[in-house]
C-alpha positions as CSV (number, residue, x, y, z in Angstrom):
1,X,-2.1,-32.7,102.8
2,X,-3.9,-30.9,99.7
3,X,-1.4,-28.3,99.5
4,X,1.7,-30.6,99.1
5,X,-0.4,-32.7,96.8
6,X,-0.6,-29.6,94.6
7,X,3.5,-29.0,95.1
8,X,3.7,-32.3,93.7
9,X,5.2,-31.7,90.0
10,X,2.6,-32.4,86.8
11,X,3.2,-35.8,85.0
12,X,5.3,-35.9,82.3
13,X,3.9,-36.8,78.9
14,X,4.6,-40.0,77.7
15,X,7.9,-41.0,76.0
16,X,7.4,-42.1,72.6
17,X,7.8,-46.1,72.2
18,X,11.3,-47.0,71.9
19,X,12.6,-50.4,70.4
20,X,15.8,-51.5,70.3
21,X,17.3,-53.0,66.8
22,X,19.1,-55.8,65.9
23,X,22.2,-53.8,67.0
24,X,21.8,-52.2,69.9
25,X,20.5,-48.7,68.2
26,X,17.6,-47.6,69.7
27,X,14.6,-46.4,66.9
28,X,12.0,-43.8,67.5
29,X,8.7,-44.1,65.8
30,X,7.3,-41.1,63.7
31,X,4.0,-39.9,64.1
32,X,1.5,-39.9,60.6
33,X,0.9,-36.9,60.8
34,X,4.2,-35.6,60.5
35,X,5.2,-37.2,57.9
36,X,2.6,-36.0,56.0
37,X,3.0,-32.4,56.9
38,X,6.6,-32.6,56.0
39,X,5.5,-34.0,52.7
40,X,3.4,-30.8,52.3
41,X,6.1,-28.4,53.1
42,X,8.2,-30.2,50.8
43,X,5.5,-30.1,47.8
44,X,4.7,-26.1,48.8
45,X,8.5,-25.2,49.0
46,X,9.0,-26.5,45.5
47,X,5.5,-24.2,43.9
48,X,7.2,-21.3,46.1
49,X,10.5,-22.0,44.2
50,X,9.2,-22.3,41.1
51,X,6.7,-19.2,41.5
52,X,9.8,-17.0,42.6
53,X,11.6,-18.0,39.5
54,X,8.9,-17.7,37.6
55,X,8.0,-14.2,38.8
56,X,12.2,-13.3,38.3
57,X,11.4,-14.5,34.7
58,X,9.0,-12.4,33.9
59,X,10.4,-9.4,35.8
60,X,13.8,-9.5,33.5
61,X,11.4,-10.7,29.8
62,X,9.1,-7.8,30.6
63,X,12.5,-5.3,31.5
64,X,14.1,-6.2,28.0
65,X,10.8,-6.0,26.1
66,X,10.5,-3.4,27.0
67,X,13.6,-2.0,25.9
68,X,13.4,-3.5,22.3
69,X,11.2,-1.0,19.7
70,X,12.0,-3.6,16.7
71,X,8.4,-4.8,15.9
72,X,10.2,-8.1,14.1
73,X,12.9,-8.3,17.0
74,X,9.6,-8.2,19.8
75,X,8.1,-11.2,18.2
76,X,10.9,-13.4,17.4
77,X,12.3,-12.7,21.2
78,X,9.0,-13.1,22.8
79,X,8.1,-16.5,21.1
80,X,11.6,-18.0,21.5
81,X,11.3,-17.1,25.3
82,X,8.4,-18.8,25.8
83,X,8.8,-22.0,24.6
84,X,12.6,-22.2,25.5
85,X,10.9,-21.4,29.3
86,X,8.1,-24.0,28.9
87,X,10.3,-26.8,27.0
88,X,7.3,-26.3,24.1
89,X,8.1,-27.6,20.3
90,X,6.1,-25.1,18.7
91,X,4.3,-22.2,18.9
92,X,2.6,-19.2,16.6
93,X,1.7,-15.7,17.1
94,X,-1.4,-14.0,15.5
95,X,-2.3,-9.9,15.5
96,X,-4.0,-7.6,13.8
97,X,-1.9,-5.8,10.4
98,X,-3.2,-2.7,11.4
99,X,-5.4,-1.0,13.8
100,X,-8.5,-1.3,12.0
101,X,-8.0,-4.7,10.9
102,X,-11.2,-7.3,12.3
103,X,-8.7,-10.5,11.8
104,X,-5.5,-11.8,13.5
105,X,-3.3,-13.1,10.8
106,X,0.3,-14.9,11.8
107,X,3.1,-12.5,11.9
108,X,4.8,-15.3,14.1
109,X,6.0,-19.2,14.0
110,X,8.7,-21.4,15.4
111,X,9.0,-25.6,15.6
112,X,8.4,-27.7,13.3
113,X,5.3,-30.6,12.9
114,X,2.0,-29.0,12.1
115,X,2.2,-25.8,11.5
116,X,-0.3,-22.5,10.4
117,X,-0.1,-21.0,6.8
118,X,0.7,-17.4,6.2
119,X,-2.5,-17.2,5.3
120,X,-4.4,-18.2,8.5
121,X,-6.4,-16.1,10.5
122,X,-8.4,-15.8,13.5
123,X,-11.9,-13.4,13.3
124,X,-12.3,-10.5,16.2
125,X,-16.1,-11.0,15.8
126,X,-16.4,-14.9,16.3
127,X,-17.9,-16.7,19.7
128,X,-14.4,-17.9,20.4
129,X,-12.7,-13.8,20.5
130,X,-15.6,-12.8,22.9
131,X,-15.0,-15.9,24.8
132,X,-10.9,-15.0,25.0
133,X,-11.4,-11.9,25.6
134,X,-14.0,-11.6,28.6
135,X,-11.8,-14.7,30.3
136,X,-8.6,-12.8,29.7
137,X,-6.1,-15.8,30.8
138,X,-4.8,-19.0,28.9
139,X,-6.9,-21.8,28.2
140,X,-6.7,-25.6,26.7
141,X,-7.5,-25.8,23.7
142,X,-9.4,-29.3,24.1
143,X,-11.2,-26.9,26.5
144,X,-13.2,-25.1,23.4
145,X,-16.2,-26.9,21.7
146,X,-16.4,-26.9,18.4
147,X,-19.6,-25.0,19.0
148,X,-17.4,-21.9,19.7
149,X,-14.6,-22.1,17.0
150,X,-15.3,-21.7,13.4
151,X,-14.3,-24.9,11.4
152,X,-12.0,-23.0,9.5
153,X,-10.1,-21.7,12.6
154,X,-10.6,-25.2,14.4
155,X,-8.7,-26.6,11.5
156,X,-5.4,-24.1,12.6
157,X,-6.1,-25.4,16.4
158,X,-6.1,-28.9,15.2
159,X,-2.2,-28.2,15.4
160,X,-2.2,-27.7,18.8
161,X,-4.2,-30.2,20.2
162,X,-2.4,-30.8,23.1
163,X,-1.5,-27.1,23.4
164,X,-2.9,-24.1,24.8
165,X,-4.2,-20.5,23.4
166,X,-3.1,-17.5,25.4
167,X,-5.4,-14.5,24.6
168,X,-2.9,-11.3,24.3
169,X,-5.4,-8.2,26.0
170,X,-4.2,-4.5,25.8
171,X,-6.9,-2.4,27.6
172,X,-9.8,-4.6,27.8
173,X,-8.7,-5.0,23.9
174,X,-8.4,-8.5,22.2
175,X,-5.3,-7.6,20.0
176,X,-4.1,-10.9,19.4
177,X,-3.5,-14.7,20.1
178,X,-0.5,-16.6,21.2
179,X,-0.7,-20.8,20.6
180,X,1.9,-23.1,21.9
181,X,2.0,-26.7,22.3
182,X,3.9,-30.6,22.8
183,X,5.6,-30.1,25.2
184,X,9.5,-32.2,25.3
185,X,8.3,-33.8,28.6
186,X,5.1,-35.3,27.1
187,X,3.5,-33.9,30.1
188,X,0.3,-31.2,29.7
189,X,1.3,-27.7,30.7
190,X,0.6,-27.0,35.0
191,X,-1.5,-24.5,36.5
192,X,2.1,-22.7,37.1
193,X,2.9,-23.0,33.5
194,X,-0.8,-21.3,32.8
195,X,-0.3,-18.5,35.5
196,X,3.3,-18.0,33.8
197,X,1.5,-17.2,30.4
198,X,-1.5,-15.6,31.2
199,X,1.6,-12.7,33.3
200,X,3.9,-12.5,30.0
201,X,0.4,-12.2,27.9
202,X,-0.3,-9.1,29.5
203,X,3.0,-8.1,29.5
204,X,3.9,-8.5,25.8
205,X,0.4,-7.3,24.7
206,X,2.0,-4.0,25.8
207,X,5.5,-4.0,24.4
208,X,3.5,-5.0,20.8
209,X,1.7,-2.1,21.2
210,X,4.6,-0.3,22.3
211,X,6.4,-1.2,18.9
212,X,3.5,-0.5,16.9
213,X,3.0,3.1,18.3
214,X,7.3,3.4,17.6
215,X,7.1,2.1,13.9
216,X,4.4,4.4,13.4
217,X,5.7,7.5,14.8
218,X,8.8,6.2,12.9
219,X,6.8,6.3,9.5
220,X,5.1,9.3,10.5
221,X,8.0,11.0,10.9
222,X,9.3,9.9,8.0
223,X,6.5,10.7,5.7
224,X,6.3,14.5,6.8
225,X,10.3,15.1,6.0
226,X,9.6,13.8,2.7
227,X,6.1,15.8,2.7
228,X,8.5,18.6,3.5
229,X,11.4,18.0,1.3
230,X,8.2,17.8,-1.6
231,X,7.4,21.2,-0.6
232,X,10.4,22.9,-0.7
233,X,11.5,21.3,-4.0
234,X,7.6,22.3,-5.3
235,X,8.4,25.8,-4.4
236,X,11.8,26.1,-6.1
237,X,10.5,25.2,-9.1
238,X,7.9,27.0,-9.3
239,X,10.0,29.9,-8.3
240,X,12.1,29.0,-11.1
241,X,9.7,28.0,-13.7
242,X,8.1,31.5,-12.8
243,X,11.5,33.4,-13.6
244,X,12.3,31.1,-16.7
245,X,9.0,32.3,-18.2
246,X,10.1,36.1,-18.2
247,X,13.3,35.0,-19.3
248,X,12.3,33.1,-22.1
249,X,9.9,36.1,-22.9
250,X,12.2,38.7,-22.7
251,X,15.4,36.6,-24.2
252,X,13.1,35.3,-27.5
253,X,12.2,38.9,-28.6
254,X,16.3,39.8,-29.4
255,X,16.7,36.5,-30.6
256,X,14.0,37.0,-33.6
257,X,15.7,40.3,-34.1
258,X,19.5,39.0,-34.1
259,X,17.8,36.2,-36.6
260,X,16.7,38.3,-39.2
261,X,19.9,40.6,-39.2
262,X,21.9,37.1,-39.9
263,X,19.6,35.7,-42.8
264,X,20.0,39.8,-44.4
265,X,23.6,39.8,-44.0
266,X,23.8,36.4,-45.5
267,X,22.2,37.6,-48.8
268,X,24.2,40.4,-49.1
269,X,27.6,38.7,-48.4
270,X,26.1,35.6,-51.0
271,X,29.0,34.4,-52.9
272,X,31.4,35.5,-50.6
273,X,32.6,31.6,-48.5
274,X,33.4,33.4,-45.1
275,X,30.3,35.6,-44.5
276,X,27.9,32.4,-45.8
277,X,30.1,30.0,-43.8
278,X,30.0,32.8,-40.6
279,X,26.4,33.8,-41.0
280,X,25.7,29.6,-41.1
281,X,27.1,29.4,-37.4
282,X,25.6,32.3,-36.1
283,X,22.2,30.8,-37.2
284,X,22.2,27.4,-35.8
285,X,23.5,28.7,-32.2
286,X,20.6,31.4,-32.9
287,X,18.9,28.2,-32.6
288,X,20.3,26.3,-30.2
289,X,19.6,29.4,-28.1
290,X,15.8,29.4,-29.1
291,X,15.8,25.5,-28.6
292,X,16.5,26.0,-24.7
293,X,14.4,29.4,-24.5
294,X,11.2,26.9,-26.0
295,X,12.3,24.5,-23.2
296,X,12.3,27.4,-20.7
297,X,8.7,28.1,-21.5
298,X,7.8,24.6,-21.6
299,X,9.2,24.8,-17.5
300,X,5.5,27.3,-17.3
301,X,3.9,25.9,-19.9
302,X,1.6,23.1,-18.0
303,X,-0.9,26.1,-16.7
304,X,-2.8,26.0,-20.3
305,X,-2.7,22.4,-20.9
306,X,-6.3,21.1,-22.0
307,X,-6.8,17.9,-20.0
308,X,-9.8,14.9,-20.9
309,X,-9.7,10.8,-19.9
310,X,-6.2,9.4,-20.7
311,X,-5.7,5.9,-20.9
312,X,-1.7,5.9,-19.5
313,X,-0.7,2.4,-21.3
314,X,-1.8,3.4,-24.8
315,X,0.1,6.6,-24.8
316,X,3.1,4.2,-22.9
317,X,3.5,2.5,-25.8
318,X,3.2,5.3,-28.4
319,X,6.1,6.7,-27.0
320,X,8.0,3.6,-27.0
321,X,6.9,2.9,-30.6
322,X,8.5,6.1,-31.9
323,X,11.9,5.2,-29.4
324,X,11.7,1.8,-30.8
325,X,14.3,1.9,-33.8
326,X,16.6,4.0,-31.3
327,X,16.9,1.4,-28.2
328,X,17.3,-1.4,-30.5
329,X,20.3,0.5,-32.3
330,X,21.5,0.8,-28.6
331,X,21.2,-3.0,-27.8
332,X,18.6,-1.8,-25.1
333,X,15.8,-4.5,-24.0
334,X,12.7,-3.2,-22.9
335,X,10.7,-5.3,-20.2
336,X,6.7,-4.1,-19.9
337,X,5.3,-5.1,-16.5
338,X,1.7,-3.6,-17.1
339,X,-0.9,-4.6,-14.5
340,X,-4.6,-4.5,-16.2
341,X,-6.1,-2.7,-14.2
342,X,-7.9,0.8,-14.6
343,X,-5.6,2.9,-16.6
344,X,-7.3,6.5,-17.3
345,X,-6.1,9.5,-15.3
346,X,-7.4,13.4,-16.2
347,X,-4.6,14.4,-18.1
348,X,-2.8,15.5,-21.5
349,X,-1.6,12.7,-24.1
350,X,1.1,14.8,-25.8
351,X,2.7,16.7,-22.6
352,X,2.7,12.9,-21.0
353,X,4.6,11.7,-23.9
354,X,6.6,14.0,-23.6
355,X,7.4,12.9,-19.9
356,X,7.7,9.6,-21.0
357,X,10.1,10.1,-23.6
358,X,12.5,12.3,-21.4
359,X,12.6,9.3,-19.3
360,X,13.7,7.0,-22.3
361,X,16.2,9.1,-23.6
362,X,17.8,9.5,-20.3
363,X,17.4,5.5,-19.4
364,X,19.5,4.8,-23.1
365,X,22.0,7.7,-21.9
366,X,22.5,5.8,-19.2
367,X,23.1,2.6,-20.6
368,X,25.6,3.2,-23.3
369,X,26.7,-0.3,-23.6
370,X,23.1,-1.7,-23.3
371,X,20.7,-3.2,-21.0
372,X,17.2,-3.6,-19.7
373,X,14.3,-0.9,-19.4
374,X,11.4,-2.0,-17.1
375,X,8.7,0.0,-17.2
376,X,5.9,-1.3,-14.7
377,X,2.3,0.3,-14.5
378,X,0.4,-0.8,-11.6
379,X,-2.5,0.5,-9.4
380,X,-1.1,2.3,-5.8
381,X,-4.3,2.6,-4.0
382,X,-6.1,5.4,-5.7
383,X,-3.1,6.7,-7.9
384,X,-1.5,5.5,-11.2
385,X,1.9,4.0,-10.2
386,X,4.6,4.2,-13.8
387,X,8.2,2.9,-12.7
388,X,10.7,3.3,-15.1
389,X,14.0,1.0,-14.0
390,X,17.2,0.5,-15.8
391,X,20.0,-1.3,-15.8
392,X,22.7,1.6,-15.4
393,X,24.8,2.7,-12.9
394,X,21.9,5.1,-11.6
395,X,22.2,8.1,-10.2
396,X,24.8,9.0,-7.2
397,X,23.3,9.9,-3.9
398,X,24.6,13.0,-3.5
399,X,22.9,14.5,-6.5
400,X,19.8,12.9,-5.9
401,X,18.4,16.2,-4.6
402,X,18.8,18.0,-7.7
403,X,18.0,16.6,-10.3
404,X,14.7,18.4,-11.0
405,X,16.4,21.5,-10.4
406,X,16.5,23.8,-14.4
407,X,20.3,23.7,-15.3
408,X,21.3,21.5,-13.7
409,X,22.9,18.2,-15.4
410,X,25.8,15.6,-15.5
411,X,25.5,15.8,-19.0
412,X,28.3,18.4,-19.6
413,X,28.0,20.2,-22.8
414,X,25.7,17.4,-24.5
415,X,22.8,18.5,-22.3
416,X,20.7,21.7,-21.4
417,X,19.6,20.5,-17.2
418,X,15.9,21.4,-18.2
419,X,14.7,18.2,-19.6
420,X,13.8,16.3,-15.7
421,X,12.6,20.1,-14.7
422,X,10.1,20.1,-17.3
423,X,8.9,17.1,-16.7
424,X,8.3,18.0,-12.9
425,X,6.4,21.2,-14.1
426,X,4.1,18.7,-15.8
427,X,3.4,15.8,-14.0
428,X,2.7,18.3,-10.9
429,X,0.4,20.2,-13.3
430,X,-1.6,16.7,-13.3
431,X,-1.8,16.6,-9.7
432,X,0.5,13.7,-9.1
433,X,4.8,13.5,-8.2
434,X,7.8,12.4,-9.6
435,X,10.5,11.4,-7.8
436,X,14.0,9.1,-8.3
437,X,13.9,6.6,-5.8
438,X,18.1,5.0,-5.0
439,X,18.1,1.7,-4.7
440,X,20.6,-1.2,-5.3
441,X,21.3,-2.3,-8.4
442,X,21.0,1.1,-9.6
443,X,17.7,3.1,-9.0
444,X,13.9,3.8,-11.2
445,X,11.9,7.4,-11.6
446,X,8.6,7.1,-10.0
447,X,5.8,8.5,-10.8
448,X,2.3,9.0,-9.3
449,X,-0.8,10.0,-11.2
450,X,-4.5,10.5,-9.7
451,X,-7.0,7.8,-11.1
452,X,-10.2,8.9,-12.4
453,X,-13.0,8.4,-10.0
């Protein structure tokens, strides 16, 4: 009896309730719970979604910047792609100028409403950096007391009140801040939106950095060809000015000879119209020959200069006093841009003015039918920046290279090619450059002189 009792099949559970409707279809009632887990797979489908893009998104951004070396390209890609992704009205970036720098200023803005100033900046000492920078991920900004931001910098946040700051951290480094805010849906940003930033902060911390290292490379780079193209032109010259010496030396003692035979055979061929007229010609290319020997040993001549305090602006416009009568005559202009700053530099007044006026006389050559000379003076950190600028066609590119070199000139017969060299010999005998920088319109000399201490 037991053991067909326990052949007997189990029970079946129990058939949910069914009701018939109004017609004729029968209707099965769900179970709560059911509905409410489906609601929840629904809801964490959706975050999955939205985490997968998200995750793409970042993924391709972080591929392309890190692809892009432009410093100005980075930033204008990087803040366009986030608020395009968030559906944000405005945003602004703020970093460091340079490595040493203790202040983000903005490099970076886009939208329109209330917006930073160029001249807005955050501190890398303040409550509110040490705060960012230990927390390392976004955070509201009605989320910081006014305890922890400056007033000045709360002022720049009162922009983006309803808006977020998203500290940008390169190696445990606070290197900048990112602020977006308003949203076009009116809604506040989500904890996805937040996770999204806080990624592509990390992300284009190191593409900035990236940039930075490229640009400066780039510059460093730069700076040593010129560096080496300084060199190279240093050492010609001074080759040169070395052999122009022994030249002049050795040319100027047949000269004074040939010079004294021509004024004796002029007084014994006096009254006699060919020999005078002959002996005339032979004595002024004596001359002319003795003019560019002088400027030959003026090529050396910087080595026994006597140097004391020079104040560059006074002897500036000696030089343009005495050239005064001339550039007027030429319908030439002359526009002074003279910072007042400290002017002095260890130097020589008359070999200067001599610079100076080789520079004049070359800017009214150049200028034939008239125009403007700027000269600017201004202080370049702890040298004596002169510009002189003109209004001519400047000089062509492919030339550039040699002018400084003796002989050389596009003068033709009219000039002698030592005039620029001579000028190089003394301005490096100062301790500072001179260099033709091209340029459009036209091009400017620039030249460099040590302040004194």
């Amino acid at each position: 009896m037991n053991a067909r009792r326990s052949n007997r099949k189990k029970a079946a559970s129990p058939a949910p309730v069914v009701k018939p409707t109004p017609t004729g279809e029968p209707q099965v009632r769900k179970v709560p719970d059911l509905e409410e887990k489906i609601d929840q797979l629904s809801v964490t489908n959706r975050q999955l979604k939205r985490k997968v893009f998200d995750l793409y998104t970042i993924f391709e951004i972080s591929r392309n910047f890190n692809a892009v070396l432009d410093y100005e390209l980075l930033l204008e890609t990087f803040i366009f792609t986030c608020l395009g992704q968030l559906g944000s009205l405005k945003g602004a970036i703020f970093l460091r100028r340079h490595i040493y720098a203790n202040r983000f200023y903005l490099v970076r803005t886009k939208g329109s409403g209330h917006l930073p100033r160029p001249e807005d900046f955050f501190r890398d000492d303040t409550q509110l950096a040490k705060y960012l920078a230990k927390l390392n991920r976004p955070v509201f900004v009605r989320e910081l007391s006014e305890e922890m931001v400056p007033p000045d910098e709360m002022e720049i946040l009162k922009g983006f009140s309803k808006g977020v700051v998203v500290p940008l951290i390169h190696q445990t480094h606070l290197t900048g801040l990112f602020v977006l805010a308003d949203k076009i849906s009116e809604t506040d940003f989500t904890p996805d939106d937040m996770e999204f930033l806080s990624a592509l902060g990390n992300q284009i911390s190191v593409a900035i950095e990236n940039a930075r290292l490229y640009e400066a490379e780039k510059l460093a780079i730069e700076q040593l060809r010129a560096a080496q193209q300084q060199l190279v032109q240093t050492e010609r010259l001074a080759a040169l000015g070395e052999m122009s010496a022994k030249i002049a030396h050795e040319v100027n003692n047949p000269l004074g000879i040939i010079k004294n035979y021509v004024l004796l055979l002029k007084r014994e061929g006096k009254g006699r119209k060919s020999i005078e007229e002959y002996s005339e010609i032979v004595s002024q290319e004596i001359d002319r020959i003795a003019n560019i020997v002088g400027q030959m040993r003026e090529f050396q001549r910087p080595v026994t200069m006597e140097f004391r305090p020079v104040d560059v602006r006074e002897v500036l416009e000696n030089t343009l006093e005495l050239t005064e009568r001339q550039l007027k005559s030429s319908s030439i202009i002359v526009v002074r841009r003279f910072e007042d700053t400290d002017r002095r530099v260890n130097g020589n007044g008359d070999s200067l003015k001599q610079v100076f006026l080789n520079l004049i006389v070359n800017a009214r050559s150049a200028m034939e039918s008239g125009g403007n000379l700027i000269i600017e003076l201004k202080r370049c950190e702890n040298s004596l920046q002169i510009l002189f600028r003109d209004t001519g066609e400047g000089i062509p590119p492919d030339i550039i290279p040699r002018i400084f070199e003796p002989f050389f000139t596009t003068k033709g017969d009219k000039g002698t090619g030592l005039g620029l060299s001579v000028c190089h010999g003394i301005i490096r005998s100062h301790g500072g450059s001179i260099s033709y920088k091209d340029s459009d319109p036209g091009g400017y000399f620039e030249i460099l002189l040590p302040l004194l201490d």
